[in-house]
C-alpha positions as CSV (number, residue, x, y, z in Angstrom):
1,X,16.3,-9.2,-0.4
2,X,13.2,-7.3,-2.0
3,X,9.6,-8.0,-2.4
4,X,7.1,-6.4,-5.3
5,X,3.8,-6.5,-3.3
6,X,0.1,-5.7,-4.7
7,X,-2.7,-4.4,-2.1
8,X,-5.0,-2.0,-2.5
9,X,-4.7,-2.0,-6.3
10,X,-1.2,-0.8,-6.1
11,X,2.1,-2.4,-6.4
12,X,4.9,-2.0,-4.1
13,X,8.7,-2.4,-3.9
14,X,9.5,-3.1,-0.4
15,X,12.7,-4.4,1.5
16,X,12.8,-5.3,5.2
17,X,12.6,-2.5,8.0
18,X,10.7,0.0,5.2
19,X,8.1,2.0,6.0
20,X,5.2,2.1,3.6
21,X,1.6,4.3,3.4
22,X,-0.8,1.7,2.0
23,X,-4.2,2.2,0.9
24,X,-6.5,1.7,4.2
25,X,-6.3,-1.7,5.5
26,X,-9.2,-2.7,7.9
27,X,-6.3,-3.6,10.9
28,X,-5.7,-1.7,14.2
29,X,-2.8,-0.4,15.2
30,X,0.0,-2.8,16.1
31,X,-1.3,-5.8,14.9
32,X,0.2,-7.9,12.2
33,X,-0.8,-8.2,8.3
34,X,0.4,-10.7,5.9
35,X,0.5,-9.6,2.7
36,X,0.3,-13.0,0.3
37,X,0.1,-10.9,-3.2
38,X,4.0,-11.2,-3.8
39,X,4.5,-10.6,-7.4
40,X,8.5,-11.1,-7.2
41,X,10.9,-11.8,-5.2
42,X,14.7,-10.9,-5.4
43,X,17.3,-12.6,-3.2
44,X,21.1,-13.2,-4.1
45,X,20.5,-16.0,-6.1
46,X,18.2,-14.0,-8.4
47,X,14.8,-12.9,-9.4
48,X,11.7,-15.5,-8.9
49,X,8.9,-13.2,-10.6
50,X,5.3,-14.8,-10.2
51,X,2.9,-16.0,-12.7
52,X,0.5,-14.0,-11.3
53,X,2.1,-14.4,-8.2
54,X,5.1,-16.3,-6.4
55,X,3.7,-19.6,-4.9
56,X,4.6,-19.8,-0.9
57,X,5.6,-16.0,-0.7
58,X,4.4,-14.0,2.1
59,X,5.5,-10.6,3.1
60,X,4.4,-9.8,7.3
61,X,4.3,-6.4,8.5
62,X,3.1,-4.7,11.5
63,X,0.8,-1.7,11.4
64,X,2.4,1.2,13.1
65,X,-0.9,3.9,12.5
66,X,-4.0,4.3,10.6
67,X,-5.0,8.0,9.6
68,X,-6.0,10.4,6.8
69,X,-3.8,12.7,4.2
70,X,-3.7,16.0,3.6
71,X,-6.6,17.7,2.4
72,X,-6.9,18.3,-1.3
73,X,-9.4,20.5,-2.6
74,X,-11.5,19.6,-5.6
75,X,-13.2,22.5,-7.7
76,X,-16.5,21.9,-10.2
77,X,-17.3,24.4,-12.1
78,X,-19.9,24.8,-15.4
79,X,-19.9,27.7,-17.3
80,X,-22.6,30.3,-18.0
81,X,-24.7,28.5,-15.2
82,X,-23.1,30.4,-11.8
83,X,-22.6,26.9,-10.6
84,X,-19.6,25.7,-8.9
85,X,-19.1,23.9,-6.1
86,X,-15.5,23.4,-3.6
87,X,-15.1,19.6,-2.3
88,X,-12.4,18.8,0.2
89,X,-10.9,15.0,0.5
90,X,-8.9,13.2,2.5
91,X,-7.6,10.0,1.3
92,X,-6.9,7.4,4.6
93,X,-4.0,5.2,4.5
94,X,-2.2,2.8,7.1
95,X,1.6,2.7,7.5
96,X,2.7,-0.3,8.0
97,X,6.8,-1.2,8.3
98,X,8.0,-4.3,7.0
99,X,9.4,-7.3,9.3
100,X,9.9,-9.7,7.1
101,X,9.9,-11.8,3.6
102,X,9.4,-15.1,3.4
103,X,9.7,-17.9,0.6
């Protein structure tokens, strides 16, 4: 059984027991999160796809840490002008792992 889930603006394919980074959710560590956006749902009888979304579908997971990514660096630069600048960025996620899908 798999679930296509949307949060943070991104979509994703999850079974039960994964272990996903997702955009920062505001949850601490441990706690649960129900993700309702469920797009589709595959089980062994077939698909159930959503129009947006599949009515009574929730997917739970539990929030295993919250932290940041690896730093990129970002470089602006304008030419002729001796102007440029280095920007660092970390993006913050949460991983969560996946207990359960529900219909």
């Amino acid at each position: 059984m798999f679930a296509v889930v949307e949060t943070g603006g991104k979509q994703y394919k999850v079974n039960e027991g994964d272990v996903i980074f997702v955009e920062k959710l505001n949850v601490e560590e441990g706690e649960k999160v129900v993700f309702d956006k469920v797009l589709a749902v595959g089980t062994d009888d077939g698909l159930r796809v959503g129009k947006p979304y599949v009515a009574g579908a929730a997917v739970t997971a539990s929030v295993v840490k919250n932290g940041k990514g690896k730093k990129i660096y970002v470089m602006t630069y304008k030419p002729k002008k001796n102007e440029k600048r280095k920007i660092g960025h970390r993006q913050p996620y949460t991983k969560v792992q996946i207990e359960s899908i529900a219909l």
